[in-house]
C-alpha positions as CSV (number, residue, x, y, z in Angstrom):
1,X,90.6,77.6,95.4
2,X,87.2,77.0,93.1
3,X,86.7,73.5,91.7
4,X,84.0,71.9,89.4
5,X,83.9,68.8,88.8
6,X,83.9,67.2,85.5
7,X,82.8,64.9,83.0
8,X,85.4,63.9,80.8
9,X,84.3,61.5,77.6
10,X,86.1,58.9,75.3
11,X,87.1,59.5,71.5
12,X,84.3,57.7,69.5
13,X,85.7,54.0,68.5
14,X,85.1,54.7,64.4
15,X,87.5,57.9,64.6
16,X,91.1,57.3,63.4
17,X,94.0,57.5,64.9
18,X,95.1,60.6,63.3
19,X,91.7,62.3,63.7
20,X,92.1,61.9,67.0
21,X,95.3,63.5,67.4
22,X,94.2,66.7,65.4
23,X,91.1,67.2,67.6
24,X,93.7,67.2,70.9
25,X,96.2,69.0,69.0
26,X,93.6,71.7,68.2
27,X,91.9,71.1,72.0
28,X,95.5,72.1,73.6
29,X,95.6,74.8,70.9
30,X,92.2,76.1,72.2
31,X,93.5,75.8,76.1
32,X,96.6,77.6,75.5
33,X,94.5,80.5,73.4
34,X,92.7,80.3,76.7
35,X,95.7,81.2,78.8
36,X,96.7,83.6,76.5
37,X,93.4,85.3,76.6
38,X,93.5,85.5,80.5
39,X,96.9,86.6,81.0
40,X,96.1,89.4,78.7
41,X,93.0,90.5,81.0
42,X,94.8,89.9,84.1
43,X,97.6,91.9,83.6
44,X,96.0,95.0,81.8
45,X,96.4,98.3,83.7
46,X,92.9,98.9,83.9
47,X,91.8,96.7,86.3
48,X,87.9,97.3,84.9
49,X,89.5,95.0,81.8
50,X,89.5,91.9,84.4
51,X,86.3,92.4,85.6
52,X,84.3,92.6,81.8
53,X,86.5,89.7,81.1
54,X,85.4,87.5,83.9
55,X,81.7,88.8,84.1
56,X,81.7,87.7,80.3
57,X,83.5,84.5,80.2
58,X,83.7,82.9,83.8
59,X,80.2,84.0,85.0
60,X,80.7,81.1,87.9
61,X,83.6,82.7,89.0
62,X,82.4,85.6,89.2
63,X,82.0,85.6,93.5
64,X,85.4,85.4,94.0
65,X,86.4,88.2,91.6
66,X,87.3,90.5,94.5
67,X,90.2,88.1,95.4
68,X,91.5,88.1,92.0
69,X,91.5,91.8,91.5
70,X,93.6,91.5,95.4
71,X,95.8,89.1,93.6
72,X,96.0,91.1,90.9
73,X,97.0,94.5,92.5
74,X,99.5,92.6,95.4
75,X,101.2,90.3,92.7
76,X,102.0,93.2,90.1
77,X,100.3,91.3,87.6
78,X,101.8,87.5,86.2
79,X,104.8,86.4,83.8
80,X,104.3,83.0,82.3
81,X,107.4,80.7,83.2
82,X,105.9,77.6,81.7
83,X,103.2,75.4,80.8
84,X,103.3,72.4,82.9
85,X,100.1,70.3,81.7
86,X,97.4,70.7,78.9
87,X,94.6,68.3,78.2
88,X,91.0,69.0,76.0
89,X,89.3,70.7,78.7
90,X,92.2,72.7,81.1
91,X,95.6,74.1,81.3
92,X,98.1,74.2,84.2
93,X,100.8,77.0,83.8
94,X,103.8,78.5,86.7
95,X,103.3,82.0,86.6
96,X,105.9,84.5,88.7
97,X,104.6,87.5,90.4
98,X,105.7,90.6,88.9
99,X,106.1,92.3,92.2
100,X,107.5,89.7,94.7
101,X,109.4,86.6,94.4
102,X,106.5,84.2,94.6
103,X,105.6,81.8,92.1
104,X,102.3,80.1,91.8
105,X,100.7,77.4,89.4
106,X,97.2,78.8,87.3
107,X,95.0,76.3,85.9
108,X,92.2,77.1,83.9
109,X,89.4,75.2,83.0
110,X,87.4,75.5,80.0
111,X,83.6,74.3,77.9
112,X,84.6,75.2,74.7
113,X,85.8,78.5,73.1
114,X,83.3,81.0,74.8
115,X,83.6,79.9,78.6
116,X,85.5,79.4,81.2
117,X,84.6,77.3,84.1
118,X,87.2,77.5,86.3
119,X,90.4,79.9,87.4
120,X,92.4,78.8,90.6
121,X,95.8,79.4,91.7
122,X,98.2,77.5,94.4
123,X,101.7,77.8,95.1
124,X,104.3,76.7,94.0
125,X,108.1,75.8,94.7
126,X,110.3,78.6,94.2
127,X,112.8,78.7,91.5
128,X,116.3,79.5,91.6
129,X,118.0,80.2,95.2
130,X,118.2,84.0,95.9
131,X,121.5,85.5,96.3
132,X,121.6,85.9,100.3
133,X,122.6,89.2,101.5
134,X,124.7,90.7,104.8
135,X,122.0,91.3,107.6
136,X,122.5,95.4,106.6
137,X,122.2,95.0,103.3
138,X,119.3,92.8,103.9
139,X,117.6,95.0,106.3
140,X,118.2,97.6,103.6
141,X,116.6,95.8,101.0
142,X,113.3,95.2,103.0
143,X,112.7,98.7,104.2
144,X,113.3,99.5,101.0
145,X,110.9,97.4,99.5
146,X,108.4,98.0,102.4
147,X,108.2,101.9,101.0
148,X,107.5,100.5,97.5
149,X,105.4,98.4,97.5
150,X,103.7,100.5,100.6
151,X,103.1,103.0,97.5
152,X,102.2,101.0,95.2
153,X,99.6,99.9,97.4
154,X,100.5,96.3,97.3
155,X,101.5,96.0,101.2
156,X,99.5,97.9,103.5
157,X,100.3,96.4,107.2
158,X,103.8,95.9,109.4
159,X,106.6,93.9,109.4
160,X,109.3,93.5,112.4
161,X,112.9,91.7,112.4
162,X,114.4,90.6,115.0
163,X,117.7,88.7,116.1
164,X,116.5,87.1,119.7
165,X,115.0,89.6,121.2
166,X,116.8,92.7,119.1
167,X,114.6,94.5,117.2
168,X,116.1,95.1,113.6
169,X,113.5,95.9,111.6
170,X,110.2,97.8,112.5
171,X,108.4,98.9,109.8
172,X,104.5,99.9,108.7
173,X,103.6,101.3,105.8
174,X,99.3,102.0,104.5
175,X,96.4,102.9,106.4
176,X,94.7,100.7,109.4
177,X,91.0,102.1,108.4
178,X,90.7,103.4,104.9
179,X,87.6,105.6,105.7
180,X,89.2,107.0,108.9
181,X,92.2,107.6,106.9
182,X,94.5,106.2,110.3
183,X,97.9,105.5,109.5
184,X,99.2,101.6,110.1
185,X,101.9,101.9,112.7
186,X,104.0,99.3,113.8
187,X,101.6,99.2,117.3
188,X,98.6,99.0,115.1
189,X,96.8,96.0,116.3
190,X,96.0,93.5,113.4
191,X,93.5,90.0,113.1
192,X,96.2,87.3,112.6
193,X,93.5,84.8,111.8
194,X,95.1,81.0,111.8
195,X,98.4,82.7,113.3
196,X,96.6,82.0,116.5
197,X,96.7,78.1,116.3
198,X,100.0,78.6,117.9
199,X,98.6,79.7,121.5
200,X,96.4,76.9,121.2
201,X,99.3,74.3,120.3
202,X,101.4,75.8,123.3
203,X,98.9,76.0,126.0
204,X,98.0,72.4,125.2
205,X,101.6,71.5,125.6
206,X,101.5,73.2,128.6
207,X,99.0,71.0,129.8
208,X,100.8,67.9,128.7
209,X,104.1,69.3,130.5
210,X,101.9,69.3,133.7
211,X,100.4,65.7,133.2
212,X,96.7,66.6,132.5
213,X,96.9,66.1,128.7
214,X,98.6,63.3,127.1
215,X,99.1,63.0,123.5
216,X,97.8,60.1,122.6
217,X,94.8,59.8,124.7
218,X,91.9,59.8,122.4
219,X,89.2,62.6,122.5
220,X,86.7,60.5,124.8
221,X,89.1,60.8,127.4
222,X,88.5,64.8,127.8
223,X,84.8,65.3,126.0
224,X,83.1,61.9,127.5
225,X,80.1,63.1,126.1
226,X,81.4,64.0,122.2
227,X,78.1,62.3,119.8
228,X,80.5,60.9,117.0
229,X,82.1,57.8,118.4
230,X,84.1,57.0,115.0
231,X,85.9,60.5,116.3
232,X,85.8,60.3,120.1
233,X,87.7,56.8,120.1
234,X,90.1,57.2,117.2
235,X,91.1,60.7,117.1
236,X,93.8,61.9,119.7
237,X,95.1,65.4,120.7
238,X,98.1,64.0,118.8
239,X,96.2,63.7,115.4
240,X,94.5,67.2,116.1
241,X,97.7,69.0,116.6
242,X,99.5,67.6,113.4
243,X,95.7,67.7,111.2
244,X,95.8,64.1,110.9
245,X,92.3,63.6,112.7
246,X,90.5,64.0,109.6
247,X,88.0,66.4,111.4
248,X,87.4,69.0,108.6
249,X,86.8,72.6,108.5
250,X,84.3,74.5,110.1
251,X,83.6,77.5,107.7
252,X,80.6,77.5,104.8
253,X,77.4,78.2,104.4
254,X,76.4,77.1,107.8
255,X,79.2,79.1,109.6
256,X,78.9,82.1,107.4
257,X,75.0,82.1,107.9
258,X,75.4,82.1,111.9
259,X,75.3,85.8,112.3
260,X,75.0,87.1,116.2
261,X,75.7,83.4,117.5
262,X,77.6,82.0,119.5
263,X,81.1,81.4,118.7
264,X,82.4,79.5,121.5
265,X,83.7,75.9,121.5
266,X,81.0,74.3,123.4
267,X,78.8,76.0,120.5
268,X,80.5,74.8,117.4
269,X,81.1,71.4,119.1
270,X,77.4,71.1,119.5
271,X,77.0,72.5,115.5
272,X,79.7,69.9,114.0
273,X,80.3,66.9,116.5
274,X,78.0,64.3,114.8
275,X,80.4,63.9,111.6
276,X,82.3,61.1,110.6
277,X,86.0,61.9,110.4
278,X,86.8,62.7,106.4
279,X,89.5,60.4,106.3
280,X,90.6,57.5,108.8
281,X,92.5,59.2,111.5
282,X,96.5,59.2,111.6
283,X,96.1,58.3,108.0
284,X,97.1,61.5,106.3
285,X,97.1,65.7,106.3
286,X,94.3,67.5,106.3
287,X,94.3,71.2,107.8
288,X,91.7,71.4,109.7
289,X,90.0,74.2,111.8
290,X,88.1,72.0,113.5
291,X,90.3,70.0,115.0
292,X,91.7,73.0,116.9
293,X,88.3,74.4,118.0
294,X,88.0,70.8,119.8
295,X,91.5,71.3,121.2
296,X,89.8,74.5,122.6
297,X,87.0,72.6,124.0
298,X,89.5,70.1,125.6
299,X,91.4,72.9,127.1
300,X,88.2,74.1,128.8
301,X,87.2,70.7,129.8
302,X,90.4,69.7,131.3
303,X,91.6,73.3,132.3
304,X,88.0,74.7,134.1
305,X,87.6,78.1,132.6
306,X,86.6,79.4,129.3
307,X,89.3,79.0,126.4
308,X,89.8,83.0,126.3
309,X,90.8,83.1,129.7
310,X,92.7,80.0,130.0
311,X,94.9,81.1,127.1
312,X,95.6,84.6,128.2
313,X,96.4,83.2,131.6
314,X,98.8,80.6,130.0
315,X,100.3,82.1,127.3
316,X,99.5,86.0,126.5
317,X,100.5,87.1,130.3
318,X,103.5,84.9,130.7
319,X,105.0,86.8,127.2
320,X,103.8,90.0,128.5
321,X,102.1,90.1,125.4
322,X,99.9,93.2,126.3
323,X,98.0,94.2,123.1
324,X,97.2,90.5,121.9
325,X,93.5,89.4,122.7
326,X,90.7,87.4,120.9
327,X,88.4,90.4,120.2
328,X,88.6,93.7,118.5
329,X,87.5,95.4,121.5
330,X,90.8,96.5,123.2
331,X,92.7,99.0,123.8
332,X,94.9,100.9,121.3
333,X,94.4,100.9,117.1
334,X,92.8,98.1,116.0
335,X,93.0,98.1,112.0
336,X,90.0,97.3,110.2
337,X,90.3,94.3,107.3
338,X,89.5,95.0,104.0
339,X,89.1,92.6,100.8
340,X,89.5,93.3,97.2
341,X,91.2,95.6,95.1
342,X,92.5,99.7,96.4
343,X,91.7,100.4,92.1
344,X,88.2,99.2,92.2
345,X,87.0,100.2,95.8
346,X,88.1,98.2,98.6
347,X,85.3,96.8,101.0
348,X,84.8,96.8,104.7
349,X,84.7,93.3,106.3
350,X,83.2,93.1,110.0
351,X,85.3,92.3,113.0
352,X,86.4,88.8,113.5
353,X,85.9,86.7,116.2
354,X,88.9,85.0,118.0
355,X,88.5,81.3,118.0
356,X,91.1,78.5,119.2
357,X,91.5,77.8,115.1
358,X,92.3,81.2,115.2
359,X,91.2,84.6,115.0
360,X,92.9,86.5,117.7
361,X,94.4,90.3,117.2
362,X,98.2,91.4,118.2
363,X,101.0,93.7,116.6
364,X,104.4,92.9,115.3
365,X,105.8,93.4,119.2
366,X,103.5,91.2,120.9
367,X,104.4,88.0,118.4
368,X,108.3,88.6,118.6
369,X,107.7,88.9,122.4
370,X,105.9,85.5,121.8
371,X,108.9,84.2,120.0
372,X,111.1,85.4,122.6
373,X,109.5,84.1,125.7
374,X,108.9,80.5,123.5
375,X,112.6,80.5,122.9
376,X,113.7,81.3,126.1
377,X,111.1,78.6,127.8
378,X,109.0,80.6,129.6
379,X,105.9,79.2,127.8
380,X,107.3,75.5,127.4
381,X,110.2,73.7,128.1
382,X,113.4,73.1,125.4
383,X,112.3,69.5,125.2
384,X,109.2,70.9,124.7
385,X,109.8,73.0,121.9
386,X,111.7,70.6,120.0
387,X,108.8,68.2,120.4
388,X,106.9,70.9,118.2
389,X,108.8,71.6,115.9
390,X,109.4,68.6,115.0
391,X,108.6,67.7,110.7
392,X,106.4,64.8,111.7
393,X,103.8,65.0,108.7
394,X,104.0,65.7,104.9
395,X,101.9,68.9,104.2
396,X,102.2,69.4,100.5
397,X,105.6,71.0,99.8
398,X,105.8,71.5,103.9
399,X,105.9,69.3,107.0
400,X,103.7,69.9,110.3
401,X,104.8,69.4,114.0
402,X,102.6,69.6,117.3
403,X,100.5,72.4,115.8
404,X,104.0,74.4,114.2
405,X,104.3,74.5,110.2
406,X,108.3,73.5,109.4
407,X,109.1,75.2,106.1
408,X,111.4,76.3,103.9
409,X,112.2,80.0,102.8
410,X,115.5,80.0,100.3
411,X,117.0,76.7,101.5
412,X,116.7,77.7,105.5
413,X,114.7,75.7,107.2
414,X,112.2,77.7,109.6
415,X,109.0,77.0,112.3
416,X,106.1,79.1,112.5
417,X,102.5,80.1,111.1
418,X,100.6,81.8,108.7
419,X,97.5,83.0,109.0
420,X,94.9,84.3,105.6
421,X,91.2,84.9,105.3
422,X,89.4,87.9,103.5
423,X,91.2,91.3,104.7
424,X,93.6,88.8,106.5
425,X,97.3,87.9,106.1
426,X,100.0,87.3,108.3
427,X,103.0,84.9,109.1
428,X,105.5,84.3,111.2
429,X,108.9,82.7,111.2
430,X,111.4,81.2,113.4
431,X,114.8,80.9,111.6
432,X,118.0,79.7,113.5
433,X,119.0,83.4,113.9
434,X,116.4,85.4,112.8
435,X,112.7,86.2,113.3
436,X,110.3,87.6,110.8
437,X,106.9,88.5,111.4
438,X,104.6,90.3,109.3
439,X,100.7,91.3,109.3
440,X,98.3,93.3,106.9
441,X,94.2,94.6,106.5
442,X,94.1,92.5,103.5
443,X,94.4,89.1,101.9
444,X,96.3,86.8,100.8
445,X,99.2,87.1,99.7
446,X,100.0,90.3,100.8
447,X,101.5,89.2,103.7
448,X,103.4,86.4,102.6
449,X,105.1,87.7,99.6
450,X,107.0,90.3,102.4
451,X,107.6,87.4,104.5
452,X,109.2,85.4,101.4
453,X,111.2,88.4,100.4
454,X,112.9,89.3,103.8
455,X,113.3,85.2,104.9
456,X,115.0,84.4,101.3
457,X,117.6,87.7,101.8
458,X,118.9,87.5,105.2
459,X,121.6,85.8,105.8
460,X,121.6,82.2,107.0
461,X,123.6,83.1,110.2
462,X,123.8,85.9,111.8
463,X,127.2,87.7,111.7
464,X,129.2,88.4,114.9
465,X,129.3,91.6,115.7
């Protein structure tokens, strides 16, 4: 999401009362032409209508104009549901997508008539529950809208769903490398990005199981040696698996400008261990990426090996989870991440690198086999398990366990993760009865929106058969 930061100054004291009330009266009139104005570019067929509109009224947001047009061809375009807050300088509206079921919030901020400063969008709560379906008609419904939106070019991955460890769904629809032209198979091998938090969170569970990690040890106790002592002797393994540590993100301009380096714990320790925590630890959420590459670097620490090996030994090879690695370089299809929009050229992003935060490749089969040796407490134990998933921390409209997201999909509560990043998306959910998992080449929300459609029309129990 952009922000800018702003300036906001007083009425004069000589102006009257009623003066003042025209002037915000014409202000919200302004914002809401605003709105208008956008909605009208967004929308439009021609996607070229977007781009002249931002290049000539939101020049500074102009960077991120390739995940608009992505929004813009995945969503279907916006319907306005309401506006929920207007003041001189910015407007907050809940849009629906046209497309999918999801509802976000768009605020726009504005310097006058002639330019706009800012345009983000977050999510929102859903609106009215969904009629749930039988699991047929369900299934039905989601193969059906796979194909669809598959043409329309507004899912371009694979999705599986399972009932334990029956396969009911298995489904990929678009192309793994656009140049190559290769087909997306439901084998393809796809970069789940943040989707791999969840090896981390379970191999350090392993490792508290067996007595060589506990919870609330701070991090001095594993990396002796960390520079920041405000972080070494008040954040614990506890605080980095719920993102309570307050140990902030690692990705930016000096991330992004690292080309050809290293990428390994010990590396990115070295590059971010002298700041203060952003927050005083335990005291609230704050995702944080780099909190789990320092869960990493306790693994290797505690565990002897490097992270890559310690979390195929402990968790990839124990689910037989075969295609699933932290590089591109593997065996089998491997599909190639793209970001922006199919209508105005989509580009090539490089390879990812597989990080503890995240990162790693696998295919629809490898995470239900994940889910299925989790379940079944082949990774961890039931106490375990429970342990994780857990709602011990407020995340926005979610809550967070021992590095598991607990949400909410059409009233039934799930456990899981997503995963987004440019020519990323991918999530996966643990209902009761069901499993859902899907993954696609590009963005946000492409992913998700699937994920929302299946989880909100299956049925909250399985039926008997």
């Amino acid at each position: 999401m952009r922000r800018r930061e702003f300036m906001v100054g007083g009425a004069g004291a000589a102006a009257s009362a009623g003066a003042a009330r025209a002037q915000a009266g014409s202000e919200a009139d302004r914002m809401r032409t605003w709105l208008k104005r956008w909605l009208a570019a967004f929308n439009d067929a021609d996607l070229a209508v977007y781009q002249a509109f931002v290049t000539r009224t939101a020049p500074s947001v102009a960077p991120y104009l390739d995940d608009d047009l992505s929004v813009r061809e995945i969503s279907g375009g916006f319907d306005l549901i309401a506006v929920e807050a207007v003041t001189a300088d910015s407007i907050t509206a809940l849009v629906r997508d046209r497309a999918w079921d999801r509802r976000s919030r768009l605020t726009l901020q504005a310097s006058g008539d002639q330019r706009l400063d800012d345009i983000a969008f977050a999510g929102a709560p859903a609106g009215e529950p969904i009629p749930r379906l039988s699991e047929a008609m369900a299934l039905k419904a989601a193969r059906d809208k796979i194909e669809e939106e598959g043409r329309g070019g507004r899912f371009n991955g694979a999705a599986l769903v399972a009932r334990g460890d029956r396969v009911l769904l298995r489904q990929a629809r678009g192309l793994a490398d656009e140049a190559a032209r290769t087909l997306n198979r439901p084998d393809v091998r796809f970069c789940i990005g943040s989707m791999g938090k969840m090896f981390t969170a379970v191999a350090v569970m392993r490792m508290v199981e067996a007595g060589s990690l506990t919870l609330d040890a701070p991090i001095r106790a594993y990396l002796p040696d960390y520079p920041n002592a405000a972080v070494a002797d008040r954040v614990t393994v506890r605080h980095l698996l719920t993102h309570t540590g307050g140990t902030g993100d690692i990705f930016g301009p000096g991330y992004d400008g690292r080309a050809g380096a290293s990428a390994e714990p010990a590396a990115l320790v070295a590059m971010y261990g002298g700041r203060d925590p952003l927050f005083e630890p335990g005291s609230r959420w704050g995702y944080s990426n780099y909190g789990f590459v320092l869960l990493g670097r306790i693994l290797e620490r505690v565990g002897g090996r490097p992270y890559a090996a310690l979390v195929d030994a402990r968790v990839f090879k124990p689910a037989a989870m075969t295609a699933t690695s932290l590089n591109a370089d593997h065996a089998g299809i491997t599909a190639a991440a793209y970001a922006g929009a199919r209508a105005t050229g989509l580009k090539p992003l490089g390879p990812y690198v597989g990080l503890p935060a995240g990162g790693a490749y696998s295919t629809v089969d490898d995470l239900h086999a994940f889910v299925v040796a989790l379940r079944a407490g082949k990774l961890v134990r039931a106490e375990t398990l429970r342990a994780m998933t857990q709602p011990l921390v407020v995340a926005g409209s979610a809550h967070w366990g021992l590095g598991l997201a607990i949400r909410e999909r059409n009233g039934l509560r799930y456990y899981g993760h997503g995963g987004a990043a440019p020519g990323i998306n991918g999530d996966l959910a643990v209902f009761p009865d069901f499993t859902t998992i899907t993954l696609c080449n590009r963005g946000h929300p492409a992913a998700a929106c699937l994920a929302d459609f299946i989880g909100a029309r299956l049925p909250a129990k399985a039926e008997r058969a």
